[in-house]
C-alpha positions as CSV (number, residue, x, y, z in Angstrom):
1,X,15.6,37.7,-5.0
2,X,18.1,35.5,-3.6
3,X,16.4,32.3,-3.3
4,X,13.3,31.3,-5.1
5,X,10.8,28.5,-4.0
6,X,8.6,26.6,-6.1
7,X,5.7,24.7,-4.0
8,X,3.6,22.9,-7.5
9,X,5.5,21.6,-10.8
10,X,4.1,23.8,-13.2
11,X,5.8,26.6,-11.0
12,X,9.0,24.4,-10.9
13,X,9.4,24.8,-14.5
14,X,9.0,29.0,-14.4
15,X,11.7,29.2,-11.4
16,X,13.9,27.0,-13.2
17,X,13.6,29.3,-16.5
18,X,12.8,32.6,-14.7
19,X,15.3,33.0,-11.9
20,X,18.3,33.9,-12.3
21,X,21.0,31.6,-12.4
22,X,23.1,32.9,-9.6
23,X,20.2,32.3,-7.2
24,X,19.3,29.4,-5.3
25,X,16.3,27.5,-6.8
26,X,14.5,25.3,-4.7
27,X,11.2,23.0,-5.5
28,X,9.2,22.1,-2.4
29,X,8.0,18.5,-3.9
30,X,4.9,17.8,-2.8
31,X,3.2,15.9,-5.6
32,X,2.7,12.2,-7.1
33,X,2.0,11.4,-10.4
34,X,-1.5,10.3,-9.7
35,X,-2.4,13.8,-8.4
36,X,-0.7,15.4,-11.5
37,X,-2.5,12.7,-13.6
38,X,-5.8,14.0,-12.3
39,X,-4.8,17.7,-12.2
40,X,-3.3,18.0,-16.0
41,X,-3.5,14.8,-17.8
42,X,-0.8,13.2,-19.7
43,X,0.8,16.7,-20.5
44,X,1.0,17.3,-16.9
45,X,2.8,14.0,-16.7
46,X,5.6,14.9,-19.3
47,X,6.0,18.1,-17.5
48,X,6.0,16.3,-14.4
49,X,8.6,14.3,-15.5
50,X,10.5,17.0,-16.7
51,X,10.8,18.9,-13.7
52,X,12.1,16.3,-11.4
53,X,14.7,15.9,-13.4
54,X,16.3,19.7,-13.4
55,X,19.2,20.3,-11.0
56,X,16.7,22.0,-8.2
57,X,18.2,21.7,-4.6
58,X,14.8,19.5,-3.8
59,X,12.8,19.6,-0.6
60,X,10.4,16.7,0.0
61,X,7.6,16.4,1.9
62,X,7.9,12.9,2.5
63,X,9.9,9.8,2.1
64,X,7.9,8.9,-0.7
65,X,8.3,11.8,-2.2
66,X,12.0,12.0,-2.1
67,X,12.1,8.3,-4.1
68,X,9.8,9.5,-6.5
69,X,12.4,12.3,-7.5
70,X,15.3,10.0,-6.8
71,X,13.6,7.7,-9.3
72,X,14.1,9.8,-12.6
73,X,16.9,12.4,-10.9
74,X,19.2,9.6,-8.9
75,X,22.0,12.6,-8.3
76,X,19.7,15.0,-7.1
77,X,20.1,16.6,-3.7
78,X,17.1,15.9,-1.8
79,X,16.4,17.0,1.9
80,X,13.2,15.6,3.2
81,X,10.7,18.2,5.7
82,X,7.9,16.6,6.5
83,X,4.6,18.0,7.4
84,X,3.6,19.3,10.7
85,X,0.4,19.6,12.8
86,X,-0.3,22.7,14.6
87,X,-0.7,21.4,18.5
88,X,-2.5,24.4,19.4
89,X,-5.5,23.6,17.6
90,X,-5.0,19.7,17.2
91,X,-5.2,18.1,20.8
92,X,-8.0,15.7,22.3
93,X,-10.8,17.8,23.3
94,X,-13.3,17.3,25.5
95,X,-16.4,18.4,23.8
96,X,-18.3,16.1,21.3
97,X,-19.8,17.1,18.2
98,X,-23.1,14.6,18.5
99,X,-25.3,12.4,19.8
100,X,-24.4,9.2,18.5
101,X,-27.1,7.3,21.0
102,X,-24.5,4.8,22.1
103,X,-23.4,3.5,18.2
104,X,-19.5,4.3,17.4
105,X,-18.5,7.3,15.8
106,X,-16.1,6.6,12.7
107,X,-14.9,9.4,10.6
108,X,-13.3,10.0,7.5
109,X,-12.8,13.1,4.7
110,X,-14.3,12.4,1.4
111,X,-12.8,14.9,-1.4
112,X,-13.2,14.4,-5.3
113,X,-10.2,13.2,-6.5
114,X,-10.1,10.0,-7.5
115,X,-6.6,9.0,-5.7
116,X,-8.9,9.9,-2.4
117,X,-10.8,6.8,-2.5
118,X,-14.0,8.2,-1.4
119,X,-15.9,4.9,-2.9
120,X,-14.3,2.7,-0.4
121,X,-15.2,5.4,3.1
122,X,-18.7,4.5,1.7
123,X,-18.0,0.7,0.7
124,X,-16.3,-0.1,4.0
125,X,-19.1,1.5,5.8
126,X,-21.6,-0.2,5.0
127,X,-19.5,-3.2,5.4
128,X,-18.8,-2.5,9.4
129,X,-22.6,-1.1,9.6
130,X,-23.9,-4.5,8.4
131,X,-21.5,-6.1,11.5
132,X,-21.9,-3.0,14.0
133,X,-24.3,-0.2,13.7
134,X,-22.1,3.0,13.4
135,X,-22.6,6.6,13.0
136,X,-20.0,8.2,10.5
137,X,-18.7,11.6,10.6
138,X,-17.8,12.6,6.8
139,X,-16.0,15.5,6.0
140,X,-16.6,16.6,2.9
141,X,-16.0,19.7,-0.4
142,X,-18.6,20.7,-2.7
143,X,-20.7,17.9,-4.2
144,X,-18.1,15.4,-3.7
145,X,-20.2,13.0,-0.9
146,X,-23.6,13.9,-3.2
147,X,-21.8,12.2,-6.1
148,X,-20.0,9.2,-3.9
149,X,-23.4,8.3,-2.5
150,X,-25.0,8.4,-6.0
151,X,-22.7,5.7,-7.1
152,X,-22.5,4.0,-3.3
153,X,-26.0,4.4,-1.5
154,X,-25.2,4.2,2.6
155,X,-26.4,2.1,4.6
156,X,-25.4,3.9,7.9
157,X,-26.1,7.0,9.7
158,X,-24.0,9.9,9.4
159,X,-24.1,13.8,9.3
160,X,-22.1,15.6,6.8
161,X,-20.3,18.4,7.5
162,X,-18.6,21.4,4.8
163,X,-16.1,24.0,5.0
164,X,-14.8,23.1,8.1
165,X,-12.5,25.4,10.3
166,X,-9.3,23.7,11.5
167,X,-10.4,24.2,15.7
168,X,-13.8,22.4,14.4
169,X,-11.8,19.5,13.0
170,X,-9.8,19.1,15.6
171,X,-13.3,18.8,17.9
172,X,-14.6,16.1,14.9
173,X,-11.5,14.0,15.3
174,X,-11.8,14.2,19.2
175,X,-15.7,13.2,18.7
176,X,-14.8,9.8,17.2
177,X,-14.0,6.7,18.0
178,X,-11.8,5.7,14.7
179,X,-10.7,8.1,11.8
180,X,-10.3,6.1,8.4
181,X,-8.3,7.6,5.7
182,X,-8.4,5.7,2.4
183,X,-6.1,7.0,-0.3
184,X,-4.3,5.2,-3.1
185,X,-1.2,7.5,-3.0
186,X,-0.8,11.1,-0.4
187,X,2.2,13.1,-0.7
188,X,2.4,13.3,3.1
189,X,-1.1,12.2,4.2
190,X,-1.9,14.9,6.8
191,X,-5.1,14.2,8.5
192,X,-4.7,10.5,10.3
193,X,-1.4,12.4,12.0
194,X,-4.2,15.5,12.8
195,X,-6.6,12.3,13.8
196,X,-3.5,10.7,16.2
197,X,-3.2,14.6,17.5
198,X,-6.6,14.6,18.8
199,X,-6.7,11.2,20.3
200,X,-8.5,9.1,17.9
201,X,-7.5,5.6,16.4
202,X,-6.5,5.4,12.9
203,X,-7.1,2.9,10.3
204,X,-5.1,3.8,6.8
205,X,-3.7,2.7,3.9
206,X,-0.3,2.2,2.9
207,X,-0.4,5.0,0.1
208,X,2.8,6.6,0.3
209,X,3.4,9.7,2.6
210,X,2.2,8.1,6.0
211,X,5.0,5.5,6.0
212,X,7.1,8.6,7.6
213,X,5.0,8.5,11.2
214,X,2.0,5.7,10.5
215,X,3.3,2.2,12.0
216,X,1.1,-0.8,12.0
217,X,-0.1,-2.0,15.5
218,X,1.4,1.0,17.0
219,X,-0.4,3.7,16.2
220,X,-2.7,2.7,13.4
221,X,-3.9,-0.6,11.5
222,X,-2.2,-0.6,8.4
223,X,-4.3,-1.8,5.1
224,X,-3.8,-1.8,1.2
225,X,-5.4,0.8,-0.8
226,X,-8.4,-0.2,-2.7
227,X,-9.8,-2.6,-0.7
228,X,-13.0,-1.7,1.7
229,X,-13.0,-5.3,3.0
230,X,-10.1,-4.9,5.0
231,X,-10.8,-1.3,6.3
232,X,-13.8,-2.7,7.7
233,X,-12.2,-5.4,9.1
234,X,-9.5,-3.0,11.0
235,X,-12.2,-0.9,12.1
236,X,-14.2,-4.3,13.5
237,X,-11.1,-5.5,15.1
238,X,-10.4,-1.8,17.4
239,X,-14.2,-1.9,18.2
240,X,-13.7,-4.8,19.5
241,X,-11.0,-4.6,21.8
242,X,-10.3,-1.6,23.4
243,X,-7.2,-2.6,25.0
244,X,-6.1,-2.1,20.7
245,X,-8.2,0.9,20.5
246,X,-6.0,2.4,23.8
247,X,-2.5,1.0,22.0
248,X,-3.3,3.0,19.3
249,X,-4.5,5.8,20.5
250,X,-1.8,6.2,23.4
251,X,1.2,5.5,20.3
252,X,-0.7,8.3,18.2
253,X,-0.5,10.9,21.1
254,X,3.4,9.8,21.4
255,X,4.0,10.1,17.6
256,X,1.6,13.5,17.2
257,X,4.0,15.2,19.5
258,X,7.2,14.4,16.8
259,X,5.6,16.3,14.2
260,X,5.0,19.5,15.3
261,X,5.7,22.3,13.3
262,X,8.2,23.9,15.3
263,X,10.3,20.4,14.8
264,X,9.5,20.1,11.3
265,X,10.4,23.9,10.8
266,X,13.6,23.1,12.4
C-alpha cells in the first residue's frame, strides 16, 4: 500500500516496523495514558510512550490529544480531526422513551473503565435525588451498573438500558432533561456533543477532549472531574431555571451543527 493508518498504539508500533519506508505512515491518536494505563498496564505505558515519539505524520482526535503527543514528540507534525456526529440519526426527537410521572429525566452512560467515573453518575444522583426527585436514564455494558451499584446503592429511580442502537440513543438523549457525562480524561468525549445534537442540556467535566466544542455557560456547565458534589449542583442549578436550561440547550443545537461528519471529514 501507499499509505498505512494506524487507529490504537500497539498497531502504531507494527506500521512503524512493518510498512515500508517509502510509504506514508500515519497514527490516528486517539488515546490517553489513563486509557492505556487501564488497557495494558505499565508495559502499555512504555509502549505508549514509545510510539508517540516515532516520526509518524500524527492525526489527533482532539486538542488534547495533539498536546499529549506534542508533550514527548515537540517536532512532530500533528493535524487535529475531531470527531463528528452523524445528524441523521442524532437530532431532537419527538418521541420519549418513558413515563417519568412529572420527575426530571437525567441521563448518563455508565461503562467499566475506571477513567469513566461511573461512581460519581451514582454519587451525584443520589445527591440531586435527595434535593429533587429524578428519574435517571443509565446507559450501560455488561455488568458494569451491577458492579457500580454494589459499591454505590441508588437512591433514585431509573431504568437501565443495554446494547443500545445509535437511532435509540439518539431518542434517550431527546427523552431527557440533562445528560451528565463524568469522565476523568476522554480522548474526544463523544456523547455530551451526541447529547447537544438531540437537544438536551449537558453537564461535564473538564477531562480533556470536550474542550474542542464544550464551553461553560454556553452550551454546558463545566465541572472538575471527580467530584459528584458539583455535578449535582450543575444539574440543580439548570432544573431550576429554565431560561439556563434553554441557553444551553439552544448553544448545543448551534455547536452540534459544527461537528458533523461531513465537516470533520473535510
Amino acid at each position: 500500500a501507499d499509505v498505512y493508518i494506524a487507529t490504537w498504539f500497539p498497531t502504531a508500533l507494527s506500521v512503524w516496523l512493518g510498512a515500508p519506508e517509502n510509504s506514508k505512515r500515519l497514527f490516528f491518536m486517539q488515546d490517553f495514558p489513563e486509557l492505556v494505563e487501564e488497557a495494558c498496564g505499565e508495559y502499555g505505558l512504555r509502549l505508549f510512550d514509545v510510539t508517540l515519539r516515532l516520526p509518524f505524520i500524527f492525526v489527533a482526535n482532539s486538542s488534547f490529544t495533539k498536546e499529549l503527543i506534542l508533550s514527548k514528540n515537540p517536532m512532530a507534525k500533528v493535524y487535529v480531526s475531531g470527531v463528528g456526529v452523524d445528524a441523521s440519526i442524532f437530532y431532537p426527537r419527538k418521541d420519549h422513551i418513558i413515563d417519568s410521572r412529572g420527575k426530571p429525566v437525567v441521563m448518563a452512560i455508565i461503562r467499566g473503565a475506571r477513567f469513566k467515573g461511573g461512581d460519581i453518575v451514582v454519587k451525584a444522583l443520589n445527591i440531586i435525588n435527595r434535593r429533587i426527585p429524578i428519574h435517571a436514564l443509565l446507559v450501560s455494558e455488561g455488568d458494569a451498573v451491577r458492579k457500580i451499584f454494589s459499591e454505590n446503592k441508588p437512591e433514585f429511580n431509573y431504568t437501565i438500558f443495554r446494547g443500545v442502537s445509535d437511532d435509540f440513543l439518539a431518542k434517550l438523549y431527546s427523552s431527557s432533561d440533562i445528560f451528565i457525562f463524568t469522565s476523568y480524561k476522554e480522548g474526544f468525549g463523544l456523547p455530551p456533543l451526541e447529547a447537544m445534537a438531540c437537544g438536551t442540556a449537558v453537564v461535564t467535566t473538564d477531562c480533556g477532549g470536550v474542550r474542542d466544542y464544550a464551553v461553560d455557560s454556553y452550551n454546558s456547565l463545566i465541572v472538575p472531574p471527580g467530584d459528584p458534589s458539583a455535578v449535582a449542583d450543575a444539574v440543580i442549578k439548570i432544573l431550576r431555571d429554565d431560561k439556563l436550561r434553554e441557553r444551553l440547550v439552544e448553544g448545543g443545537l448551534e455547536t452540534a451543527k459544527r461537528w458533523t461528519w461531513d465537516k470533520v471529514v473535510n
